[in-house]
N, C-alpha and C positions, 0 to 999 in steps of 0.2 A: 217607479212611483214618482211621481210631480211633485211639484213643490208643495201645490194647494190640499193635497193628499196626505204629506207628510206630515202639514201642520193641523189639518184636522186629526192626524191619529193622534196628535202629540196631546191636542183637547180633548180628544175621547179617554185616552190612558189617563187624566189626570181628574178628569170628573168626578170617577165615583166618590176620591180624597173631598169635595165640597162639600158631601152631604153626611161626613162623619163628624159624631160631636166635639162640638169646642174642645172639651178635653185631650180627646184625642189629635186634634188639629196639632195644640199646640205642642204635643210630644211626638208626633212624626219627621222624623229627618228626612222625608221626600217630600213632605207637603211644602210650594214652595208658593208665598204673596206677596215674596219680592219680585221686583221686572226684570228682568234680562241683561244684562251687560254687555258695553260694548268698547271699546277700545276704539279710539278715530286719531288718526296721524294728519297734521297739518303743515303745511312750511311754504316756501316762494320756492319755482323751479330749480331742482338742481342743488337742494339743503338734505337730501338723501332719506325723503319719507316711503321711498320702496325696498330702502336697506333695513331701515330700522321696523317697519313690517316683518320683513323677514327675521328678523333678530327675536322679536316678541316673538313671531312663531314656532321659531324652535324652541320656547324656552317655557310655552303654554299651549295646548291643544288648540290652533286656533288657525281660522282660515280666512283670506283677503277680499274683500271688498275694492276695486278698482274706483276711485271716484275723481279722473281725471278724465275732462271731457272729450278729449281729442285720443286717446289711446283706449277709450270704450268702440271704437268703431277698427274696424277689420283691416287692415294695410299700411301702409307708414310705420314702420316698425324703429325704422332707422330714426325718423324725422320725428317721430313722434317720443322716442326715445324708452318704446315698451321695456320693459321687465323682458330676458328672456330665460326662457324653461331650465337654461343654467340658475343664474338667478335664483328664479323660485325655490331652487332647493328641494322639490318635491309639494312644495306647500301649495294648496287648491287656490287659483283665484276666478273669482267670478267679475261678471262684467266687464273684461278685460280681449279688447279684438272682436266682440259678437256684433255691433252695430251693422249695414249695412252702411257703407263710406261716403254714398250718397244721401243717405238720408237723413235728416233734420232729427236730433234727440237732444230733447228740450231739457232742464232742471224737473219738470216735474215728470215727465220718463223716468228717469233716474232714480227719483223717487219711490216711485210705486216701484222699479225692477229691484232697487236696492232692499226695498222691504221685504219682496218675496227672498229674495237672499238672505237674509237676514236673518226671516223666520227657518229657512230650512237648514241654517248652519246651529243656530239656536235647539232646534230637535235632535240635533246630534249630540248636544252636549258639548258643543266645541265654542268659543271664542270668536266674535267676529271681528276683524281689524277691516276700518272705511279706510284707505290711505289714499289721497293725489292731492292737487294742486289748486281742483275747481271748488272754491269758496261757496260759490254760486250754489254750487249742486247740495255742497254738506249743508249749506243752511236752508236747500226749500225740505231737505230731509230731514230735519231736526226740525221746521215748522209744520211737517205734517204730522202724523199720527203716532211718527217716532216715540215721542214721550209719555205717553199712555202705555206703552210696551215695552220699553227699553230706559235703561238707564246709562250712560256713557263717561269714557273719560278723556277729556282731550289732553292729547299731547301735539307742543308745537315746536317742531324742529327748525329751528334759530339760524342764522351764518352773517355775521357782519355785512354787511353789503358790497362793500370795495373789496372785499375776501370773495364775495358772491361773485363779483362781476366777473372777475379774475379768474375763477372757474368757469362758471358760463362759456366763458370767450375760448377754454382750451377745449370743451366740451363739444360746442362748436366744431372747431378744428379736428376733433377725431370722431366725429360724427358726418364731415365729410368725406374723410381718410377711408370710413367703411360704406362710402358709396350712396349718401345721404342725396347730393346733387340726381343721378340718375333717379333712386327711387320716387322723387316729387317730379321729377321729368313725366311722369307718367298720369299726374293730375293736373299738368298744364291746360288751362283753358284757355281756348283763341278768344272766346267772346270777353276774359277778362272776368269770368264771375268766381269772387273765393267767398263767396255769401253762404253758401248749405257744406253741409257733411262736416267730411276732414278735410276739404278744400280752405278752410278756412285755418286751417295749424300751421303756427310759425312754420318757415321753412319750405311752406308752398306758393306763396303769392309775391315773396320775397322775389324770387329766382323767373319768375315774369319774364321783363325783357331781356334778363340772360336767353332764354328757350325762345323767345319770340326772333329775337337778332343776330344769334349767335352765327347763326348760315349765312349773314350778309358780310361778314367782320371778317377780318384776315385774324393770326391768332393770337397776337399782341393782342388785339382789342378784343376778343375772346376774355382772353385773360383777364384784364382790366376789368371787363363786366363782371365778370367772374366774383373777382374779388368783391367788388361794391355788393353785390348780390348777399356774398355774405357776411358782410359787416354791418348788411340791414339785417340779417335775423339775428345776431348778437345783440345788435340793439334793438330790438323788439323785443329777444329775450328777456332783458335786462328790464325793460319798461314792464314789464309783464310780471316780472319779479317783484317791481314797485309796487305795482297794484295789488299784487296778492298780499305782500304785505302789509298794506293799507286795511284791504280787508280784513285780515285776522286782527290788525288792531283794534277797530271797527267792534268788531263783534266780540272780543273782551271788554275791549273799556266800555262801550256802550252799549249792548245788548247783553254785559255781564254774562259770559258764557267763562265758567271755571278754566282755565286754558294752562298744564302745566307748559313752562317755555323751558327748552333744554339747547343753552347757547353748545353748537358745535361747533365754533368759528376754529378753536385749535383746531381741531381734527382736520380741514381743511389746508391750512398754512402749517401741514406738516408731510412727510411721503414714506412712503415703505409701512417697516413695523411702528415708529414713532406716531405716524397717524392713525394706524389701527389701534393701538394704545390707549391715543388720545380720546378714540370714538368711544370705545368701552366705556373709558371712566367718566365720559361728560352725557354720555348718550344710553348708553345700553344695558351700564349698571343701576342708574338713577330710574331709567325706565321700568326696570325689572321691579324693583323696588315701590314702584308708584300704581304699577298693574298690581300689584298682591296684597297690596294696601286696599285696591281699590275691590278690586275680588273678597279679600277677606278683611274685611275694615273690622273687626273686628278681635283680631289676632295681631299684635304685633312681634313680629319675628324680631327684626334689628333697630339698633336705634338709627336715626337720618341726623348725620353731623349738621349743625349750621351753614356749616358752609358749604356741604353740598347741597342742602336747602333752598340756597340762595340762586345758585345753578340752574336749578329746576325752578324757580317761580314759587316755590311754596311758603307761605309765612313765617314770622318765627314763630309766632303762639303756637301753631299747630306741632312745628318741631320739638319744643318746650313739652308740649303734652304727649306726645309720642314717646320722648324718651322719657317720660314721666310715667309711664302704662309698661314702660320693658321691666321686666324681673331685674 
């Protein structure tokens, strides 16, 4: 059954509920005139918006939404830095590698694919999480028709910057360790065009005249290229981080988009179990907490300390009155 299929049966099975009376409307627990809900992960490359995907989904029926422009399309796996089927943990994602690598998929692609996504995780009864990096793409999907159907909650996964980079830059480092360099060897263009596809993802236009020169160069100077080669996609990484962060500001402060912000920065400037620790308590408990709120806003299970409040972006009024509604 298709997508367009599944959400027409989903119209048909809900119909007859429209034309029973009022009274009965408002005493049926399946008639539903609320919109749909939706969970979207936002943060600058490399702040762990594919972990914390994963974490909501083990913890609520709910399946991923890919909305990172350069890892919708099909190869770069390394360079691109996809999610892999370990990873996932079992959890479905769509829009993730189906692209054809050459071909142009715009923001409003995106769009209209993400919707049909959308609507068919929606007829299951399940949770949809939007998670990546491209700003661009959440917001021409949040200007289309999204909000007519869908109600959402963002959460923005946070990381100091000078913590960011710091990672970045190791991230880098063993992302060429697993053979990063050869796999973009393979999108080298002689004519010099990184304009269409996933030609244009950090980590492939970089590495240029490394592939162009490297057969003229004794191996000293291999090397040497080598190296500059990737101390441009660091910094481009890093620049790219800027801007995404730029954008989420953007679109809170001024487009007032509700945006919880969930600083991870420990979690980063720690290793082993003390930084899985730290993810929990700044990232994956406050999340959990903010999805069943957002799910059942009308049920409050625990109270939300201040100061984990503060953590998460949330006001204090709103904390005040939360623990004001707990038994």
């Amino acid at each position: 059954m298709n997508v367009s299929t599944m959400f027409m049966s989903k119209q048909i099975t809900q119909q007859p509920l429209i034309n029973l009376p009022p009274a009965r409307l408002n005493t049926n627990p399946f008639f539903k005139l609320r919109k749909e809900k939706v969970v979207i992960v936002i943060g600058a490359t490399g702040t762990g918006k594919s972990r914390l995907s994963i974490d909501i989904a083990t913890r609520f029926p709910a399946e991923v939404i890919n909305s990172d422009k350069m890892q919708v399309y099909d190869g770069l796996d390394i360079v691109t830095n996809k999610i892999t089927k370990q990873e996932q943990r079992g959890v479905p994602h769509h829009l993730l590698g189906v692209i054809d690598p050459l071909s142009d998929f715009s923001a409003t692609n995106f769009s209209d694919m993400a919707m049909l996504s959308l609507d068919a995780i929606s007829s299951h009864d399940r949770l949809p999480i939007v998670a990546g990096g491209s700003n661009s793409y959440i917001e021409a999907l949040i200007d289309s028709k999204f909000r007519s159907k869908y109600e959402c909650c963002f959460l923005w996964v946070d990381v100091s910057m000078h913590v960011l980079q710091s990672f970045v830059s190791e991230r880098v480092d063993k992302m060429v360790a697993k053979g990063m360099v050869d796999e973009a060897e393979k999108y080298f263009d002689p004519a010099r065009d990184y304009s269409r596809g996933i030609k244009r993802a950090i980590g492939v236009p970089e590495f240029d005249s490394y592939f162009r020169y490297k057969s003229l160069l004794d191996e000293e100077a291999q090397e040497k290229l080598l190296k500059e080669s990737i101390s441009k996609v660091k910094e481009h990484t890093c620049k790219l981080a800027l801007r995404q962060l730029g954008k989420i500001q953007r679109l809170r402060n001024i487009k007032g988009w509700n945006i919880h912000r969930l600083d991870a920065t420990e979690a980063f400037t720690k290793q082993g179990k003390e930084a899985e620790e730290a993810w929990n308590k700044l990232v994956t408990l406050p999340t959990t907490t903010i999805i069943d709120q957002f799910l059942h806003p009308n049920v409050v299970t625990t109270k939300l300390p201040t100061n984990l409040a503060s953590l998460i972006g949330v006001p204090r009024k709103r904390t005040a009155a939360m623990a004001a509604a707990t038994p």
